[in-house]
C-alpha positions in Angstrom: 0.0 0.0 0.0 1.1 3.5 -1.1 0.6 6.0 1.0 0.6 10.2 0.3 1.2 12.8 2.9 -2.3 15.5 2.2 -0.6 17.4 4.8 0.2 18.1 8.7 1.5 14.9 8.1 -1.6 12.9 7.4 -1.2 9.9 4.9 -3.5 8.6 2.9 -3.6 5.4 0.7 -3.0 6.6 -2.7 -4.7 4.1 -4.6 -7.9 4.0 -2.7 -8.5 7.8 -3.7 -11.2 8.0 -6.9 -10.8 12.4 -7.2 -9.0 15.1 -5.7 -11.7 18.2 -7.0 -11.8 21.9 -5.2 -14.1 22.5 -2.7 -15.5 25.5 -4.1 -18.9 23.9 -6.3 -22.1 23.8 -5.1 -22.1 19.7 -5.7 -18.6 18.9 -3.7 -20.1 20.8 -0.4 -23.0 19.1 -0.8 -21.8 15.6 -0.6 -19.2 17.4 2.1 -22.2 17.8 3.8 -23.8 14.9 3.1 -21.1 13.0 4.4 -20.8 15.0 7.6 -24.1 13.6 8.4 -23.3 9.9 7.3 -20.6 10.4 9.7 -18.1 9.4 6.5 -15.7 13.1 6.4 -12.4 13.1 7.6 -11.2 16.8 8.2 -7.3 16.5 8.1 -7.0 20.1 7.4 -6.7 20.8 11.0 -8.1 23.9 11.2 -6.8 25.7 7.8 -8.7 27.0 4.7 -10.0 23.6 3.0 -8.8 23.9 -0.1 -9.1 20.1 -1.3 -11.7 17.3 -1.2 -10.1 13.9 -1.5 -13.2 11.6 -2.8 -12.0 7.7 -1.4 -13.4 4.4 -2.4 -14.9 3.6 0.5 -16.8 6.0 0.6 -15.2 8.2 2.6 -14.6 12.3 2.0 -11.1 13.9 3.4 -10.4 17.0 3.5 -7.1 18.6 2.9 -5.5 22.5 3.5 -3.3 21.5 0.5 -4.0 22.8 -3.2 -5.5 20.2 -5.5 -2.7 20.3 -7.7 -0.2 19.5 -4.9 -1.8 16.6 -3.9 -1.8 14.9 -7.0 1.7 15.7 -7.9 2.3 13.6 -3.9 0.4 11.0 -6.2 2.1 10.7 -9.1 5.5 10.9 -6.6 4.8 8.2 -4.9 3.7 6.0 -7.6 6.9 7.1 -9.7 8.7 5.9 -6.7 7.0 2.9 -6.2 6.6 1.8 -9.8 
């Protein structure tokens, strides 16, 4: 398993995230929301500006203080590294 730092030192498994979208759209904070309530977000911007919304596999929604862009560059990283 591959795992990407989204920040504050938080790691993530990179192949279990589907999108990495801003958090900016009417749609993205409404399934933020919607999975507040499910009890499925993860905040791991730890108290900064949320300026990324990690979409998992499982169903889960992370949140990130880091730029969209950044975190998939830690994506591609890691897999470069890891083949």
């Amino acid at each position: 398993m591959k795992l990407c730092n989204i920040g504050f030192g938080s790691m993530v498994a990179a192949g279990r995230i589907l999108a990495v979208v801003s958090p900016e759209s009417a749609p993205i904070k409404r399934l933020v929301q919607e999975a507040r309530e499910r009890g499925m977000l993860i905040d791991a911007s730890y108290g900064h500006k949320t300026r990324s919304v990690l979409l998992m596999d499982t169903d889960h929604i992370i949140l990130s203080a880091l730029e969209p862009e950044e975190i998939t560059s830690r994506v591609e990283a890691e897999e470069e590294k890891h083949g």
